[in-house]
C-alpha positions as CSV (number, residue, x, y, z in Angstrom):
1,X,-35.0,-57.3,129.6
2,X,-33.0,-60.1,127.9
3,X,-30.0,-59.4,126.7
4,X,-28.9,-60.4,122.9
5,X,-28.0,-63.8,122.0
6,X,-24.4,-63.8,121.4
7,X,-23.5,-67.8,120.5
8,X,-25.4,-70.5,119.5
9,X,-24.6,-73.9,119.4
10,X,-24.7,-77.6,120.8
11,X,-24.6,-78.8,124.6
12,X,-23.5,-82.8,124.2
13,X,-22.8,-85.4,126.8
14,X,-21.6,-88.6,125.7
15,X,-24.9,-89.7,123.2
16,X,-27.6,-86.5,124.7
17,X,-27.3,-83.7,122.5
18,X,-29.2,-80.4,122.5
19,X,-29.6,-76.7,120.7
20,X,-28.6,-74.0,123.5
21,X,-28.0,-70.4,123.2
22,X,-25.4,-68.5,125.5
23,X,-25.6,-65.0,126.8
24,X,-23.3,-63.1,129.3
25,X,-24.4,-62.5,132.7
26,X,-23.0,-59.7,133.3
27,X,-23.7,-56.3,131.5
28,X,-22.3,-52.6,131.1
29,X,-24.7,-51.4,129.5
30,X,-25.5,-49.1,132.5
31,X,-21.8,-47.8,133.4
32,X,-21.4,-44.1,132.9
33,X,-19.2,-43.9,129.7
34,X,-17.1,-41.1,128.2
35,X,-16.5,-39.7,124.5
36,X,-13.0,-37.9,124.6
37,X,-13.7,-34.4,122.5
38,X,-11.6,-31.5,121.0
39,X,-12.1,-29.4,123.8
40,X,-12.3,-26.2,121.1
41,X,-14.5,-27.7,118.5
42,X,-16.7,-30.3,121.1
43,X,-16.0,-33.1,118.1
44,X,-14.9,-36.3,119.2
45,X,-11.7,-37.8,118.8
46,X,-10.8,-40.6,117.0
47,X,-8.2,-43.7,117.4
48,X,-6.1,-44.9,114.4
49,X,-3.6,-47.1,113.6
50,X,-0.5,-45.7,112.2
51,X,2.9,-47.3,111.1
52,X,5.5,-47.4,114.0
53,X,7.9,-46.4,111.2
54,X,6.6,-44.1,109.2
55,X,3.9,-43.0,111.1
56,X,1.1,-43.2,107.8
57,X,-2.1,-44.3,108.8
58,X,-2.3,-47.9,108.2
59,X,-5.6,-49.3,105.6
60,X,-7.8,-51.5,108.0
61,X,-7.3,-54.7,105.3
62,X,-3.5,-53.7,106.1
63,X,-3.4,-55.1,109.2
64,X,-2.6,-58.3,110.0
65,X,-1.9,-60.4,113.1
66,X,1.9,-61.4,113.8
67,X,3.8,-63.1,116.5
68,X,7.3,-61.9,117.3
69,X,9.9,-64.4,116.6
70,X,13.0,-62.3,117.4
71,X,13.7,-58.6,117.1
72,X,12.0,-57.0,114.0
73,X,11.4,-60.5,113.1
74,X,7.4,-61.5,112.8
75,X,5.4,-64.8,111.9
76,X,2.2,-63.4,110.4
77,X,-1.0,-64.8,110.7
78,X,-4.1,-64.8,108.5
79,X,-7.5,-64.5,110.4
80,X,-8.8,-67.8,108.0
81,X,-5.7,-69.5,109.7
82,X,-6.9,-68.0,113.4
83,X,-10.8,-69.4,113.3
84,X,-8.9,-72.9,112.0
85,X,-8.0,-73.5,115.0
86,X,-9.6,-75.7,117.5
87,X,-12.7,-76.0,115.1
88,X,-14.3,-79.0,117.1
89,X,-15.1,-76.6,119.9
90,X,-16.5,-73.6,118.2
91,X,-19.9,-74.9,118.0
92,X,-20.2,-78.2,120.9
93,X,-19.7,-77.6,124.6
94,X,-19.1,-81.6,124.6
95,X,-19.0,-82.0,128.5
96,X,-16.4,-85.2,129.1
97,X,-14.9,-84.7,132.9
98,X,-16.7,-83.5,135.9
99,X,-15.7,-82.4,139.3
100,X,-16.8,-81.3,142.4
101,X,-17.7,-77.8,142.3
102,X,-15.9,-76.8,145.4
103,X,-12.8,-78.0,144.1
104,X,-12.5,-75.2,141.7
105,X,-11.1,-72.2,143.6
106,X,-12.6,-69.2,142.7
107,X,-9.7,-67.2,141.3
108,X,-9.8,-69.6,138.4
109,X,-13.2,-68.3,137.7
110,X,-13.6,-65.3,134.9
111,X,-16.6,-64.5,132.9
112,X,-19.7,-65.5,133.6
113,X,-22.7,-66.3,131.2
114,X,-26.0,-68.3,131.1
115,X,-26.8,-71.2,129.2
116,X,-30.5,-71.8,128.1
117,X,-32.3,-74.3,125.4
118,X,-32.4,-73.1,122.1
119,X,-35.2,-75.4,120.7
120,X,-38.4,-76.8,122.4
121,X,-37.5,-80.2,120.9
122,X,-34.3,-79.8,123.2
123,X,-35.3,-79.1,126.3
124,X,-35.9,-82.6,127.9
125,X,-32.3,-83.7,126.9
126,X,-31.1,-80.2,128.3
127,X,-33.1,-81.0,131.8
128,X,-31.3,-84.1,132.0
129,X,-27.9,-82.7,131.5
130,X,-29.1,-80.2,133.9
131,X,-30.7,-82.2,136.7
132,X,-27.7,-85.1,137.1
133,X,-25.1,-82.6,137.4
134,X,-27.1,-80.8,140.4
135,X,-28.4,-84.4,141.4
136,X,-24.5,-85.4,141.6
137,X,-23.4,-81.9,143.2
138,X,-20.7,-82.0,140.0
139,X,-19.9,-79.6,137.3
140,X,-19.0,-80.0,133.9
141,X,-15.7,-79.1,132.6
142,X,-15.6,-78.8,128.7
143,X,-13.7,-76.2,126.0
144,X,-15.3,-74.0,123.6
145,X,-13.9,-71.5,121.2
146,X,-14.9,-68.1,122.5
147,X,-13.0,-64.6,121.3
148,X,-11.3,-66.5,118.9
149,X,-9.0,-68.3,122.0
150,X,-10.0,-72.0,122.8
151,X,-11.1,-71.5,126.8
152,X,-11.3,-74.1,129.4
153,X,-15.2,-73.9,130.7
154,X,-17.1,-75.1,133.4
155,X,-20.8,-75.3,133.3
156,X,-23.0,-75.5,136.8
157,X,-26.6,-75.6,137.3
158,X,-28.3,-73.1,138.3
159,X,-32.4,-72.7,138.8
160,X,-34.1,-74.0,135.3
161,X,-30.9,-73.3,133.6
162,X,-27.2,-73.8,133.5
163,X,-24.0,-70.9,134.4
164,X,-21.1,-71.4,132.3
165,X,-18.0,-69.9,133.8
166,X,-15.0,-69.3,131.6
167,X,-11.7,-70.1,133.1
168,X,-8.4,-68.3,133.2
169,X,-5.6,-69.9,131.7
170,X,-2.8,-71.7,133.9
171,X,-0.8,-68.8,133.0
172,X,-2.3,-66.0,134.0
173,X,-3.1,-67.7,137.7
174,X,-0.3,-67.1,140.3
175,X,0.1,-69.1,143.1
176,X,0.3,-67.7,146.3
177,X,3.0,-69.8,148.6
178,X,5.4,-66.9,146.2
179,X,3.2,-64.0,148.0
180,X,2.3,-65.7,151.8
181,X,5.6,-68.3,152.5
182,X,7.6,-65.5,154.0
183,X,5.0,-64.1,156.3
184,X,5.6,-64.9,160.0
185,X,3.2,-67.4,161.2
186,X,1.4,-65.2,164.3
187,X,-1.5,-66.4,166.2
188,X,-4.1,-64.0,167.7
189,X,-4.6,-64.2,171.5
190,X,-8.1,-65.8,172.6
191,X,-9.2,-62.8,173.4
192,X,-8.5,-60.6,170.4
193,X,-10.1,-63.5,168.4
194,X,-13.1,-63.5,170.9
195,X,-14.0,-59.4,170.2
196,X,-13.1,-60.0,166.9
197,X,-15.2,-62.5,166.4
198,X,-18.4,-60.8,168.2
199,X,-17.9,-58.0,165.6
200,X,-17.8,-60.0,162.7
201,X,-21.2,-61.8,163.9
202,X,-23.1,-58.5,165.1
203,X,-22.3,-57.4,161.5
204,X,-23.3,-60.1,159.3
205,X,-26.3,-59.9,157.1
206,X,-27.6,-61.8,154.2
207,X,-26.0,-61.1,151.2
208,X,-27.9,-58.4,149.0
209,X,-26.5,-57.2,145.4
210,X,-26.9,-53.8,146.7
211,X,-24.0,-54.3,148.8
212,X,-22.1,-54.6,145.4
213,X,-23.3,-50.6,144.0
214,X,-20.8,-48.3,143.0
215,X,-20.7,-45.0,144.7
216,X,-18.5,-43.5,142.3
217,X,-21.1,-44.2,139.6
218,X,-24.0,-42.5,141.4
219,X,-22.0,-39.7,142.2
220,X,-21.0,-39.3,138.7
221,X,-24.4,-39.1,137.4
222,X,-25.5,-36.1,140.1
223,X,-22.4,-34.3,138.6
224,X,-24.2,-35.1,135.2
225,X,-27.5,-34.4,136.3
226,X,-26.6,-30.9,137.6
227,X,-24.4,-29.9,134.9
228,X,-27.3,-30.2,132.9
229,X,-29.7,-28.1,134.8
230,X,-27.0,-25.5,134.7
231,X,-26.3,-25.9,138.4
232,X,-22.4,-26.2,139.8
233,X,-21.3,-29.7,140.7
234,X,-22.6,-30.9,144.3
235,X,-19.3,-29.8,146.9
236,X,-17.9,-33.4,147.7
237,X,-17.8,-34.6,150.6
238,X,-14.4,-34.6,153.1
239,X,-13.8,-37.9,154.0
240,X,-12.9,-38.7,157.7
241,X,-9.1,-38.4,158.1
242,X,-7.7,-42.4,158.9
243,X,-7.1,-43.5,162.1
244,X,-3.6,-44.5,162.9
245,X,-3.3,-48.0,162.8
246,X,-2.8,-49.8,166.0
247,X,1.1,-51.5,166.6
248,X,0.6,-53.4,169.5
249,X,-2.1,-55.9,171.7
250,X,-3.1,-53.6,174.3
251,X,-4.1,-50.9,171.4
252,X,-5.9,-53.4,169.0
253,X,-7.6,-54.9,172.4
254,X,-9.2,-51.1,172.9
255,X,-10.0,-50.7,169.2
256,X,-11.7,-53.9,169.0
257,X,-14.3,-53.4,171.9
258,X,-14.6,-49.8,171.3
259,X,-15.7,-51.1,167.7
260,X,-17.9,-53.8,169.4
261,X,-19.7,-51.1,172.0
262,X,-20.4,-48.7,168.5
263,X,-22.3,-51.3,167.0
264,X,-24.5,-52.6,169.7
265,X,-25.5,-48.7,170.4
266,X,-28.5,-47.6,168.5
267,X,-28.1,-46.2,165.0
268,X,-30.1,-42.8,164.1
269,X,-32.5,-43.1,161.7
């Protein structure tokens, strides 16, 4: 089923201009959620803002946005003066720079939603857009007011339509010669590399979203399911104490073809 529309608007490059409507590609609509209750009465609880000061509950038209200046000190913001901002781009993805698409690390990447025609009328101009950008092997990198922040976005085609990814801020990416300089530069012997290897291929298979599930969502739901049937919750499971990790060649060496040996034996079905 098709989620809700959630912005509409204008996809333009340079004089090719088109209706589009954006959705997120992602969804939690399915993830087991939880109502904290009065555990005497079974009502739930609420949240509410109160006053740091006086501690009175505070009138939603009370509240007001501020950035801190100094201590105690605040520049407050209207929301009129908020959605003023960067007005240009809250209704036209107006794609100017492209770039290759595998010169975007992923770690930039952070919500992803998809991008579809909005208008019969608009749908050749949409292909178009589309089409060169796959045609090219490029990707569009625009802005568009989204949650009331500007955002960097990059658009890429994908089947009939088109993904557009929002971007994290500069800010909020760290780079990582400030985790990895200071780790010693070791090489693996050939034949570490060699087992190592072999494992990696015996166990590669094509990529499948079930290999994305949550196990602590399913197990969540059989706690549910039986708490409703007025069963006890299913006994969990005791998980296989670790292994010591090996500290030297010889160990990993053992622990690599032992590894190797388990797979290629024949699993029970």
């Amino acid at each position: 089923m098709a989620t809700r529309i959630f912005w509409k608007g204008y996809l333009k490059l340079s004089l090719v201009t088109c209706p589009v409507a954006m959705t997120p590609a992602t969804s939690e609509d399915e993830k087991v959620r939880f109502h904290t209750l009065n555990r005497s009465t079974q009502n739930r609880v609420v949240s509410q803002y109160v006053d740091s000061v006086t501690g009175k509950p505070v009138d939603q038209d009370d509240e007001v946005k501020g950035y801190e200046r100094g201590e105690g000190e605040f520049v407050l913001l209207e929301d009129d003066e908020l959605d003023a901002v960067a007005l240009d781009s809250t209704r036209t993805i107006d794609i100017e720079t492209f770039v290759p698409r595998d010169s975007v690390d992923w770690i930039w990447f952070d919500k992803p939603h998809y991008l579809t025609p909005n208008d019969p009328v608009g749908e050749e101009a949409f292909s178009v857009i589309r089409d060169a950008m796959a045609a090219s092997r490029m990707v569009g990198i625009s802005r568009l007011v989204m949650y009331r922040r500007e955002r960097a976005v990059l658009l890429e085609p994908r089947d009939r339509g088109i993904v557009l990814w929002t971007l994290r801020y500069g800010e909020e990416v760290r780079q990582p010669d400030a985790y990895f300089e200071d780790m010693k530069k070791t090489k693996a012997e050939a034949k570490l590399m060699t087992l190592a290897e072999t494992f990696i291929e015996e166990n590669t298979r094509p990529w499948t979203p079930e290999m994305a599930q949550d196990p602590v969502q399913d197990r969540l739901l059989e706690i549910i399911a039986a708490k409703k049937k007025g069963h006890k919750k299913p006994a969990k499971e005791k998980a296989d104490a670790p292994q010591a990790t090996a500290s030297n060649v010889i160990n990993i060496m053992d622990a690599l073809r032992k590894s190797v040996a388990a797979e290629r034996k024949p699993k029970k079905t």
